[in-house]
C-alpha positions in Angstrom: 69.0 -123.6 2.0 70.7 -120.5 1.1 70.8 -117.1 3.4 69.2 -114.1 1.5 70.1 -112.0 4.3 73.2 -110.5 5.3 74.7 -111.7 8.6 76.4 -109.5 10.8 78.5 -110.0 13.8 81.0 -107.8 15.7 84.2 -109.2 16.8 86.9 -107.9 19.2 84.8 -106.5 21.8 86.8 -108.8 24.5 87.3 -106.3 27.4 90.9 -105.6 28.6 90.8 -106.2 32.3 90.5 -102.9 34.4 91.7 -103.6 38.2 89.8 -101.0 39.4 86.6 -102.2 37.8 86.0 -103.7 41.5 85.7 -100.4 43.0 83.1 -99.3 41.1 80.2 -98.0 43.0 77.5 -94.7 42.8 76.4 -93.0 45.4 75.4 -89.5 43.2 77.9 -90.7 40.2 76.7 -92.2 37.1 78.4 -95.3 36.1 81.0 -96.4 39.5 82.6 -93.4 39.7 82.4 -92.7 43.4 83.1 -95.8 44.3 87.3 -95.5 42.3 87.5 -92.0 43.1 87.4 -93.1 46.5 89.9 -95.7 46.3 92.7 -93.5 44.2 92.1 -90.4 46.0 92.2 -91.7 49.5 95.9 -92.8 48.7 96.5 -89.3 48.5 96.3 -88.3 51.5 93.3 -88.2 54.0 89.9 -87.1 52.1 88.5 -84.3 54.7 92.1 -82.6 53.3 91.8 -83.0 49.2 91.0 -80.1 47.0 88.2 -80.7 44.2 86.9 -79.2 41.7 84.0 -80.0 39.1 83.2 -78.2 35.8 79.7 -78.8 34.7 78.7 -78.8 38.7 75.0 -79.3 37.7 73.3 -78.6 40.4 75.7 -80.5 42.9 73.8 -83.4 43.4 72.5 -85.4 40.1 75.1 -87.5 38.5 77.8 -85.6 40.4 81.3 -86.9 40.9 82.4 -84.8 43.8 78.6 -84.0 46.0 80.3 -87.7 47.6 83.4 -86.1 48.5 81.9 -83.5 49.7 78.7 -84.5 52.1 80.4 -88.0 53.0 84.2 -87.1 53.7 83.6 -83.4 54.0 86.7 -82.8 51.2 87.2 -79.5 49.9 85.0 -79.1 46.6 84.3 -76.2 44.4 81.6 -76.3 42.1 82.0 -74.0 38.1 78.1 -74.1 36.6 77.4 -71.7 33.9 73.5 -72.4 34.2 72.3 -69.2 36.8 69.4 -71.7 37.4 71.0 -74.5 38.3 74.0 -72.5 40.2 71.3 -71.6 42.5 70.5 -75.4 42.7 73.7 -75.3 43.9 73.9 -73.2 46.5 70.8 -74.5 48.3 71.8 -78.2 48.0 75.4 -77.5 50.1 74.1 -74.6 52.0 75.5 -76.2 54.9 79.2 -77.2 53.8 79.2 -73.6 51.9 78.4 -72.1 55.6 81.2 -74.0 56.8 83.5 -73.1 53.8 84.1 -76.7 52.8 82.0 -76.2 49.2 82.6 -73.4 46.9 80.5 -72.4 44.2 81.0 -70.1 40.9 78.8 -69.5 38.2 80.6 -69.2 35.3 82.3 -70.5 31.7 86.0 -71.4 31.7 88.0 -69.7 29.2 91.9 -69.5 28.8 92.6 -66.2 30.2 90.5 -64.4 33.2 88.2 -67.2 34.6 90.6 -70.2 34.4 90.5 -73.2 36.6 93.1 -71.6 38.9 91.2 -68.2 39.3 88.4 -70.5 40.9 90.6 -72.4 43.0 92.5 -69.2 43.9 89.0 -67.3 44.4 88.2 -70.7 46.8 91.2 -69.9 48.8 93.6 -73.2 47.9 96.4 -73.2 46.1 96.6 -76.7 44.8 93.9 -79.2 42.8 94.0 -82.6 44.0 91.5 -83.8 41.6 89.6 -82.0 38.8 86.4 -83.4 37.1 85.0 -82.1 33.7 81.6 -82.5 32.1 80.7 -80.0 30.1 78.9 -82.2 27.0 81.1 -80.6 24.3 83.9 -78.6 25.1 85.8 -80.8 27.3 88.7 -81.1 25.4 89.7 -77.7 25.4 89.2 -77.0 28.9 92.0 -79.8 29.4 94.3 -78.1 26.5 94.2 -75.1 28.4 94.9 -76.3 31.8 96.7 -73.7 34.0 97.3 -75.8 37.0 98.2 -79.8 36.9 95.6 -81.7 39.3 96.9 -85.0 40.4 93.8 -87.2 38.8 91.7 -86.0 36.4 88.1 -87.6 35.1 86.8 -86.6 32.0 83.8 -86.6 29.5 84.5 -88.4 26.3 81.9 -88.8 23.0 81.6 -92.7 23.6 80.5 -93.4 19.7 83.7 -92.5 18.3 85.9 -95.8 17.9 89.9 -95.3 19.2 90.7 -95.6 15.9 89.1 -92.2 15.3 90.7 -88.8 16.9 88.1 -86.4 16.6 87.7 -83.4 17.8 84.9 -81.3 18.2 84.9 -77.4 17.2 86.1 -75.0 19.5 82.4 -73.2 20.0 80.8 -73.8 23.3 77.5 -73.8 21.5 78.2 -77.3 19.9 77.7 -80.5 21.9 79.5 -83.0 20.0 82.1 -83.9 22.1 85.5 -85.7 21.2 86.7 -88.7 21.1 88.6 -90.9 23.3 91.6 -90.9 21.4 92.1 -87.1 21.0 91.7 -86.3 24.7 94.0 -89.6 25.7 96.9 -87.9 23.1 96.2 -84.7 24.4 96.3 -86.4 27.8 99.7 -87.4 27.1 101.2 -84.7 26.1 100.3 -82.8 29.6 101.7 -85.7 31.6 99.2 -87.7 32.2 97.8 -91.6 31.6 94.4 -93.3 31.5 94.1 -96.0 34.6 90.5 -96.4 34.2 87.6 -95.7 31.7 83.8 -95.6 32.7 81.2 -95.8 29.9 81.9 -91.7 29.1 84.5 -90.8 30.9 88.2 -90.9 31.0 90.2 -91.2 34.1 93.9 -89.8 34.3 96.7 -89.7 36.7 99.9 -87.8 36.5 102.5 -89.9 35.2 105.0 -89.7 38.4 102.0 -91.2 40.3 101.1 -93.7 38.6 103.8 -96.5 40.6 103.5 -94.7 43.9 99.4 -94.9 43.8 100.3 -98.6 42.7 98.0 -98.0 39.3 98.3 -99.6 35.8 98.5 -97.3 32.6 95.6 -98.6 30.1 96.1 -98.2 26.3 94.2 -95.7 24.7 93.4 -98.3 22.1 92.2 -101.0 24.6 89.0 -98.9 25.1 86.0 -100.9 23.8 82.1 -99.6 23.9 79.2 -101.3 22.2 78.5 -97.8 21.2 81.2 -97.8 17.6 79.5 -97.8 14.9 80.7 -99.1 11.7 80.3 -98.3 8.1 80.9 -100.1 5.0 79.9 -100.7 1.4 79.0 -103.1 -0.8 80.7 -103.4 -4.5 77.1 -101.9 -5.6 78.0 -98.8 -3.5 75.1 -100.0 -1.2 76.0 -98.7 2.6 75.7 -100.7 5.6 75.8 -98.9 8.9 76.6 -101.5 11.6 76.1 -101.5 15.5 75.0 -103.2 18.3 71.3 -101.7 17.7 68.4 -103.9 18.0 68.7 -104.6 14.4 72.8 -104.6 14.4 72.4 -100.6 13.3 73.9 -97.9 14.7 73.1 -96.7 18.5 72.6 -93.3 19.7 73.1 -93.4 23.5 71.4 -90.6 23.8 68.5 -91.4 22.2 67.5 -95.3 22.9 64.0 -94.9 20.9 66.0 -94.8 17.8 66.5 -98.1 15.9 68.3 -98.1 12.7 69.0 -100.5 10.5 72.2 -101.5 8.3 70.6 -100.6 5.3 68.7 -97.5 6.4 71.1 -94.7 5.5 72.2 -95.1 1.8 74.5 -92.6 -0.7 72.9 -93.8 -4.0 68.8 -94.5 -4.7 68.1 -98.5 -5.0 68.3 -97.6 -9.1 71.9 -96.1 -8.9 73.4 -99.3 -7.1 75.0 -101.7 -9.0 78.2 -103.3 -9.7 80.3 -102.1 -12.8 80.7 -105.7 -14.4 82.5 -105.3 -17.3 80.4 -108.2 -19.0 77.1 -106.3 -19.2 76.2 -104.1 -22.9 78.5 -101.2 -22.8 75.7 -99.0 -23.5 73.5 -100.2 -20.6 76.8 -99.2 -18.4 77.5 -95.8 -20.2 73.9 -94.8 -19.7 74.2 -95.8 -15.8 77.3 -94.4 -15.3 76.3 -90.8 -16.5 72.7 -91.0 -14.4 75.2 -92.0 -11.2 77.3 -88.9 -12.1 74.3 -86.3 -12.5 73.1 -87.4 -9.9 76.3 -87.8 -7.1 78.3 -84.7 -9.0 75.6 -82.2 -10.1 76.1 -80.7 -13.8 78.8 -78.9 -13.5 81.5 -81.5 -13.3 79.3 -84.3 -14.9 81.3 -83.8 -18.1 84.5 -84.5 -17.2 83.9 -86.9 -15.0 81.5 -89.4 -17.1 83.8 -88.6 -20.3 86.8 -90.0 -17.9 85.0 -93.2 -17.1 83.9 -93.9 -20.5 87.1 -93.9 -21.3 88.5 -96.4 -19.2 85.1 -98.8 -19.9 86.3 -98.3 -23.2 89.6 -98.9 -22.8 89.0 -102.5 -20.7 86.6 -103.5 -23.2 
């Protein structure tokens, strides 16, 4: 018995091996962070002495990548939070390591000239960034292009939906929250001297280049990053869209958004009436008229002319 429905099924998702997927472990961090921070930064040098610093600081605690640093192996960490609310957050949640001048906290946005990520190390009293971590839900990129200082190891945000095949990158506007893709930040990356040795589900995790053998890491590919959050879009020869994920029903995902459940065939270009295949073999006049309604309708008036009078010209000119 013949299959009226489509089948779908996405290939390739076979994950390159990460050796310091083992390491992986949260104490405040989101998805294992903590637990390889620990590891790679450790082979720097004793923790109590290493310099951090976070952008997008929260409030210190939730989802935090250096609070473990910083109330477990009493490093040096210096919070950047633009939100006065949750700066204050801040503020009472290391009250104790701020007393003791072991945490630092600013509230403020980055920019490239007066409050740059060495003015708050500088203001913090250190003169070197062992390891930088930026979340900022948007303008991540940038804050790496314009990098005034070269931390050691760097972990950073990533838009997870965007396949490596894509290099996308968000507007510079700190008022959009799009976020770019991996591939932009990992060429980016690259050009400042750095390498990816690890990805988490959203973030990106760099080391300087001349570390890389010392620290006894591996360099991943920037196209070796998989997530069952790539979408996929194709059409049919009727022009009928399919957009494909690993949704519930093999839509697209949001991961931001898990009530959402789309399927292939929910987003579509043309109306049902508009989709069809241009075989040659139906009456020329049933194509003609089908052909100018799909114009109208795709092109507006203004360029219907020309466009419909060129594709009844080449009907013509296979018939």
């Amino acid at each position: 018995m013949s299959n009226k429905k489509a089948q779908i099924q996405i290939e390739n998702l076979n994950k390159v091996p990460l050796p310091l997927k083992k390491f992986e472990s949260n104490v405040y961090s989101q998805f294992g962070q903590d637990g390889v921070l620990k590891n790679i930064l450790s082979k720097l040098g004793p923790l109590e002495e290493i310099t951090c610093l976070e952008v997008g600081g929260w409030d210190g605690v939730y989802l935090s990548n250096i609070c473990n640093l910083a109330r477990n192996f009493n490093s040096n960490c210096i919070f950047v939070e633009s939100n006065k609310k949750k700066y204050k957050e801040i503020l009472d949640n290391h009250k104790f390591k701020i007393s003791q001048k072991k945490v630092f906290a600013f509230n403020s946005l980055l920019d490239s000239k007066k409050d740059t990520v060495s003015t708050f190390l500088n203001k913090a009293g250190f003169n070197h960034l062992d390891f930088l971590s930026i979340d900022v839900d948007g303008m991540d990129y940038f804050i790496l292009r314009d990098l005034d200082i070269s931390p050691k190891v760097i972990l950073i945000e990533f838009n997870i939906t965007f396949h490596p095949d894509v290099n996308f990158i968000q507007p510079e506007d700190p008022n959009v929250n799009i976020g770019s893709s991996s591939t932009a930040i990992a060429k980016l990356a690259e050009k400042k001297g750095y390498s990816i040795v690890h990805y988490f589900k959203c973030d990106l995790l760099l080391v300087k280049d001349e570390l890389i053998d010392s620290l006894n890491l591996e360099k991943i590919p920037y196209q070796n990053i998989k997530s069952k959050n790539f979408s996929y879009i194709g059409f049919g020869y009727n022009a009928e869209m399919f957009s494909i994920g690993h949704g519930p029903y093999s839509g697209p995902v949001c991961p931001w958004e898990g009530s959402i459940k789309i399927s292939p065939k929910r987003f579509q270009v043309l109306p049902n009436f508009l989709r069809y295949f241009n075989d040659s073999s139906s009456p020329i006049l049933f194509l003609i008229l089908k052909i100018v309604i799909r114009s109208i309708y795709l092109s507006g008036l203004r360029k219907t002319f020309y466009l419909v009078s060129n594709k009844i010209k080449r009907l013509i000119m296979k018939k």
